[in-house]
C-alpha positions as CSV (number, residue, x, y, z in Angstrom):
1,X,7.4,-5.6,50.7
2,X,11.0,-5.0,49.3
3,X,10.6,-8.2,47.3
4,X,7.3,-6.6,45.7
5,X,9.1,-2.8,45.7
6,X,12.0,-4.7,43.6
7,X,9.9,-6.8,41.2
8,X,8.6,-4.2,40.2
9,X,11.4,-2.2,39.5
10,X,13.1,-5.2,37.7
11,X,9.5,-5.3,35.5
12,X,9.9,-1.3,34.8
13,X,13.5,-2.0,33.4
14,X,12.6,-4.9,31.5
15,X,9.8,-2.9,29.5
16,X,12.0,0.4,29.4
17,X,14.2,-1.6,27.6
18,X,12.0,-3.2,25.1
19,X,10.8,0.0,24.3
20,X,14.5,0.9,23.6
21,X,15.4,-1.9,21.8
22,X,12.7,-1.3,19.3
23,X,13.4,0.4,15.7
24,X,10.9,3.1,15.2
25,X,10.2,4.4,11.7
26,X,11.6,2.3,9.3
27,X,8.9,4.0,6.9
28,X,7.3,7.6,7.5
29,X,3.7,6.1,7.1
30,X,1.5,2.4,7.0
31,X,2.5,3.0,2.9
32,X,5.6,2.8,0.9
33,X,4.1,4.7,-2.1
34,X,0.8,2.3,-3.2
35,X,1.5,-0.7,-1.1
36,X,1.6,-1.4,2.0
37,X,4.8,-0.7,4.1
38,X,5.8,-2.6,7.9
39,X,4.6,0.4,9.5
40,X,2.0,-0.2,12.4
41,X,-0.1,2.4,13.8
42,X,-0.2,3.1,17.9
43,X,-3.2,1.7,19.9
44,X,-5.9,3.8,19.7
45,X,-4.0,6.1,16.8
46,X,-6.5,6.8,13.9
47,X,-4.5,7.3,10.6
48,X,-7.1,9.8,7.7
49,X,-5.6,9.2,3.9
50,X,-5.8,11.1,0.7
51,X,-4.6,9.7,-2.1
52,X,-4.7,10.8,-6.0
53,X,-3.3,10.2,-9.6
54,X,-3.7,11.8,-12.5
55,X,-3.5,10.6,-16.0
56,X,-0.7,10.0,-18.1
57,X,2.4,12.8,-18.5
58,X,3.4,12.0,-21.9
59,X,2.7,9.3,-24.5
60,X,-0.3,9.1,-26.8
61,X,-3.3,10.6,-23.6
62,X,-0.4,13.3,-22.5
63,X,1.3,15.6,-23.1
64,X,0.1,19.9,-22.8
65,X,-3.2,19.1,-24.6
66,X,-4.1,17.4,-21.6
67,X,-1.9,19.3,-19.1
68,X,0.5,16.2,-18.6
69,X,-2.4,14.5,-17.4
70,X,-3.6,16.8,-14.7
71,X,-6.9,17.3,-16.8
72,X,-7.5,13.6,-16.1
73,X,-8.0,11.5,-13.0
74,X,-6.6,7.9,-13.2
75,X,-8.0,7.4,-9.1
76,X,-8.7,9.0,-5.9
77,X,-9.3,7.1,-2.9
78,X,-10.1,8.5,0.6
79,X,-9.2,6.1,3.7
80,X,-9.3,5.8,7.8
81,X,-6.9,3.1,9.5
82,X,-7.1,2.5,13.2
83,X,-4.2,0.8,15.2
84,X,-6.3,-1.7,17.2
85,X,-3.5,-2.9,19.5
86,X,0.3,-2.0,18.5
87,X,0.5,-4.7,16.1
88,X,-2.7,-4.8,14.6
89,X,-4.3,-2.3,12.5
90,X,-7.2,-2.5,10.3
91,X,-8.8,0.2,7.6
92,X,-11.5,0.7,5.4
93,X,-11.5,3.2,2.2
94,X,-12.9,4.0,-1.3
95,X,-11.6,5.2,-4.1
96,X,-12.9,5.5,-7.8
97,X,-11.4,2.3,-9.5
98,X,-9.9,1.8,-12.7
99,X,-10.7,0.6,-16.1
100,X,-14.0,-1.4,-15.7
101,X,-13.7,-2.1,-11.9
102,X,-15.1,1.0,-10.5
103,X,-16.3,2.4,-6.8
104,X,-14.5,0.2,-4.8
105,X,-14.9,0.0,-1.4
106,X,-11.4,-1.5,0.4
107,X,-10.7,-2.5,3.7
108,X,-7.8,-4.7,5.4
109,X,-6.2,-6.1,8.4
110,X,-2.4,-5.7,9.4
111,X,-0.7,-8.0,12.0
112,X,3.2,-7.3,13.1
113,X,4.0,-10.9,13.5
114,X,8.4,-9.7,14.8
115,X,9.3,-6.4,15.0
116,X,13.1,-5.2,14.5
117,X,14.9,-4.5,17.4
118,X,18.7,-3.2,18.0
119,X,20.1,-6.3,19.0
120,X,18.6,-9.8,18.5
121,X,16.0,-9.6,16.0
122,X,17.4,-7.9,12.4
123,X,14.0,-8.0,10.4
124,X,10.5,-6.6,11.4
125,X,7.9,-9.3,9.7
126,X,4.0,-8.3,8.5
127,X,0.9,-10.3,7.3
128,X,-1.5,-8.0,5.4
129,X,-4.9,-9.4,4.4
130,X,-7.1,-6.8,1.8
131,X,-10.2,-7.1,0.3
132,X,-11.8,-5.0,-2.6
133,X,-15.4,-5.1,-4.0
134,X,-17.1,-3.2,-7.1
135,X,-20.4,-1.6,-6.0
136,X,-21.0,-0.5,-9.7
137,X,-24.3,-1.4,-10.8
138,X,-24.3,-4.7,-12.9
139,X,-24.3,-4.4,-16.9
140,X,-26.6,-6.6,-18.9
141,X,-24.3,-7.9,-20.9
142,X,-23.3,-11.1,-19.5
143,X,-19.5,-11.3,-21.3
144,X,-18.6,-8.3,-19.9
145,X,-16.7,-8.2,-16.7
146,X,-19.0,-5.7,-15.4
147,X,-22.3,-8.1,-15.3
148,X,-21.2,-9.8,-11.9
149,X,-23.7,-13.0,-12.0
150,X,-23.5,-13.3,-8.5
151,X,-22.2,-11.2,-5.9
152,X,-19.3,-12.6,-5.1
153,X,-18.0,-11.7,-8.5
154,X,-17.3,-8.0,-7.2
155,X,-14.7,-9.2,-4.4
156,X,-10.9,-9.4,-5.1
157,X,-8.6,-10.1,-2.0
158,X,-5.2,-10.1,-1.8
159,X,-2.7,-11.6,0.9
160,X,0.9,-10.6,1.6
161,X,3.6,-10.8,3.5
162,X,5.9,-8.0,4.4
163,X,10.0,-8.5,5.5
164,X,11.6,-5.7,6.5
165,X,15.0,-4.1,7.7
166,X,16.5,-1.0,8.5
167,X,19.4,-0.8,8.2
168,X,20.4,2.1,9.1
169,X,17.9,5.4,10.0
170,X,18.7,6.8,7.0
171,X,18.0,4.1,4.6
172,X,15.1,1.1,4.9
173,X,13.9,-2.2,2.2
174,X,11.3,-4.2,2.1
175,X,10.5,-7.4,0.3
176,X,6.8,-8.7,-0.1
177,X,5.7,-11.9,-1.6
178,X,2.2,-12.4,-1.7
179,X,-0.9,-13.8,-4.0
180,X,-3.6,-12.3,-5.5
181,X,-7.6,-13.5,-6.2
182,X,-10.4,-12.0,-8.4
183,X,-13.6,-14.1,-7.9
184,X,-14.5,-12.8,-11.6
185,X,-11.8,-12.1,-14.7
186,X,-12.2,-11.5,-18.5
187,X,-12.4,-14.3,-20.9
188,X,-8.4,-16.2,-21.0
189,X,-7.4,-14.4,-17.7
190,X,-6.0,-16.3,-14.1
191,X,-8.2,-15.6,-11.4
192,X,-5.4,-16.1,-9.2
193,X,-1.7,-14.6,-9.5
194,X,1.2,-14.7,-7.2
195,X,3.7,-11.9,-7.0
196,X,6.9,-10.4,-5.2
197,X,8.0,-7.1,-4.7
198,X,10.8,-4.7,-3.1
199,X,11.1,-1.7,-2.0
200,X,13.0,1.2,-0.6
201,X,13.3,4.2,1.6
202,X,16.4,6.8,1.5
203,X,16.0,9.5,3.8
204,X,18.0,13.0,3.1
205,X,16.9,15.5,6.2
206,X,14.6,14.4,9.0
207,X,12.0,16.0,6.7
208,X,13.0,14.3,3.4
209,X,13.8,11.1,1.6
210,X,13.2,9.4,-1.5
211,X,11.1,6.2,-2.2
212,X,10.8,3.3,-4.1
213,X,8.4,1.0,-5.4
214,X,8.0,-2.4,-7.4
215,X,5.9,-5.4,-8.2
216,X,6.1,-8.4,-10.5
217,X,3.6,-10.2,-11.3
218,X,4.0,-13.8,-12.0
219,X,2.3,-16.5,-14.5
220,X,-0.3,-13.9,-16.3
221,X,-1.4,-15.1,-19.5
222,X,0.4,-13.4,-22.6
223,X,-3.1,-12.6,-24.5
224,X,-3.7,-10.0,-21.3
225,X,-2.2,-6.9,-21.8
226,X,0.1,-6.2,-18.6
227,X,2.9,-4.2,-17.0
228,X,5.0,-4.9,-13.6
229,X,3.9,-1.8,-11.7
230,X,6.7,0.5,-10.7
231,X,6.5,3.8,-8.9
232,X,9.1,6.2,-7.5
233,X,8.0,9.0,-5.0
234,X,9.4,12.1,-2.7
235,X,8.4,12.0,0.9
236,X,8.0,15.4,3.0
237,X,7.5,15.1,6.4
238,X,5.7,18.2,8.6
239,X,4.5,17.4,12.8
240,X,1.7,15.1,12.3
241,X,1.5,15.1,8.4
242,X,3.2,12.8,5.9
243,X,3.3,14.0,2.2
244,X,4.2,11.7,-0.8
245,X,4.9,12.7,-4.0
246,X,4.9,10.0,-6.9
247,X,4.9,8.9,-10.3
248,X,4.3,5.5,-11.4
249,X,2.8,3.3,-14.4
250,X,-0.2,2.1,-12.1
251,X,-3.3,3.8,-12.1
252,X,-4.9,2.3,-8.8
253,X,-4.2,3.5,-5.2
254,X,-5.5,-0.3,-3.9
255,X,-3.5,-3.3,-4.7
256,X,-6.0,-5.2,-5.4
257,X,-6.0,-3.2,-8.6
258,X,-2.7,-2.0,-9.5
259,X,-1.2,-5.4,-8.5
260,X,-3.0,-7.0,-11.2
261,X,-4.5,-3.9,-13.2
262,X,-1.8,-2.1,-14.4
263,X,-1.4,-1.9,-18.0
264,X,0.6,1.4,-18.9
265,X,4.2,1.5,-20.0
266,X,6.8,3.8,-18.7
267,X,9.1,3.9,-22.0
268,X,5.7,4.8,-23.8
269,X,5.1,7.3,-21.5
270,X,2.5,6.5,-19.7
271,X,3.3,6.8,-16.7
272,X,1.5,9.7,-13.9
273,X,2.1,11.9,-11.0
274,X,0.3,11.3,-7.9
275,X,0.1,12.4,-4.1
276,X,-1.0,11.2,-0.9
277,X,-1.4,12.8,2.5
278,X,-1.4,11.1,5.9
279,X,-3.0,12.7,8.9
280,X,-3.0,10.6,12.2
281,X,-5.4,11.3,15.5
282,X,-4.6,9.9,19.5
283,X,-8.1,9.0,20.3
């Protein structure tokens, strides 16, 4: 009985301290500003989304004649996320699209392959796995992109992985390296493209901080027009709610298309405000 009674006591302190030893919130949410972040949602938590952009603020569609771009709407997309287990999440959503790939249903799988911990292990590591498909109805013309032969036409995935450190509460990076594949592209175009990323977290109060956002797309043919997509956000935090405020050159709210859809230019001006909100549920 006493070697039972002080197993499990020995158990109780080994998990206490694993629990410890983790680092908690390296980001405020499963998102950086667009992409993904290492973030993992509790078992059982269920994670509601709201995200929006506008159109441009200055540049040649800005400006007061269109409100700096609130009069337009780049993309909206509306998303749940479930935390499976601790270190796996998956999520579905559906936003509006952009340019000629339009009402996209998304959804994606997120596994925490390490997770950073006070002393031993200094990076938390992440595998994210997205897909995207178009349920437009098909165009008759069969050279536009739009005219999807066959279905498989409408899917795009992308794959990534996720490093990440914190290192200190106050301030958080993350690289991602990852590749992404659309089954159908315009005439000239790669179907697949690899690409790397970084970015950044500085918190100010408990309640706010400022964030960072970048991706450069590798190998894309010089007759497509193309931009790296860079965005740079505010982050408010309230109880259960995370705000983000943010402007960036990309007009999707999925990487599968601002990853290898964004074509605006910051130094023209074309560049938008957006915001997302985060709402999470213990089922």
């Amino acid at each position: 009985m006493r070697i039972l009674v002080t197993s499990l006591l020995i158990l109780v302190g080994i998990t206490n301290s694993y629990a410890q030893d983790k680092v908690y919130e390296t980001f405020a949410a499963t998102r950086v500003i667009n992409n993904h972040s290492n973030e993992m949602l509790p078992q059982q938590t269920l994670e509601f989304i709201v995200a929006h952009k506008f159109g441009d603020i200055a540049g040649a569609s800005g400006g007061l004649e269109n409100f700096f771009g609130f009069d337009n709407l780049a993309d909206v997309r509306i998303a749940f996320e479930y935390g499976i287990l601790d270190q796996l999440d998956i999520g579905l959503g559906r936003s509006k699209g952009i340019g000629l790939r339009t009402q996209i249903i998304d959804g994606y799988a997120k596994y925490g392959i390490l997770t950073q911990k006070t002393s031993g292990m200094p990076i938390s590591l992440t595998f994210v796995s997205s897909l995207a498909l178009s349920y437009a109805p098909a165009t008759t013309e069969p050279t536009l992109l739009t005219s999807y032969p066959k279905f498989l036409n409408r899917m795009m995935y992308t794959n990534q992985l996720l490093i990440t450190r914190q290192f200190h509460p106050r301030f958080s990076a993350q690289l991602n390296v990852g590749y992404n594949h659309r089954n159908f592209v315009e005439f000239g175009d790669k179907n697949g493209l690899f690409f790397a990323g970084a970015s950044g977290r500085v918190r100010f109060t408990k309640m706010l901080g400022l964030l960072v956002e970048y991706n450069h797309v590798f190998g894309r043919p010089s007759i497509i027009p193309s931009q790296q997509p860079l965005s740079f956000g505010f982050e408010i935090l309230t109880g259960g709610h995370a705000f983000a405020l943010h402007f960036s050159n990309g007009k999707g709210l999925n990487e599968n298309l601002f990853i290898p859809g964004t074509t605006s230019n910051w130094l023209d001006g074309q560049f938008r405000f957006g915001f997302s909100i985060n709402r999470r549920f213990k089922l």
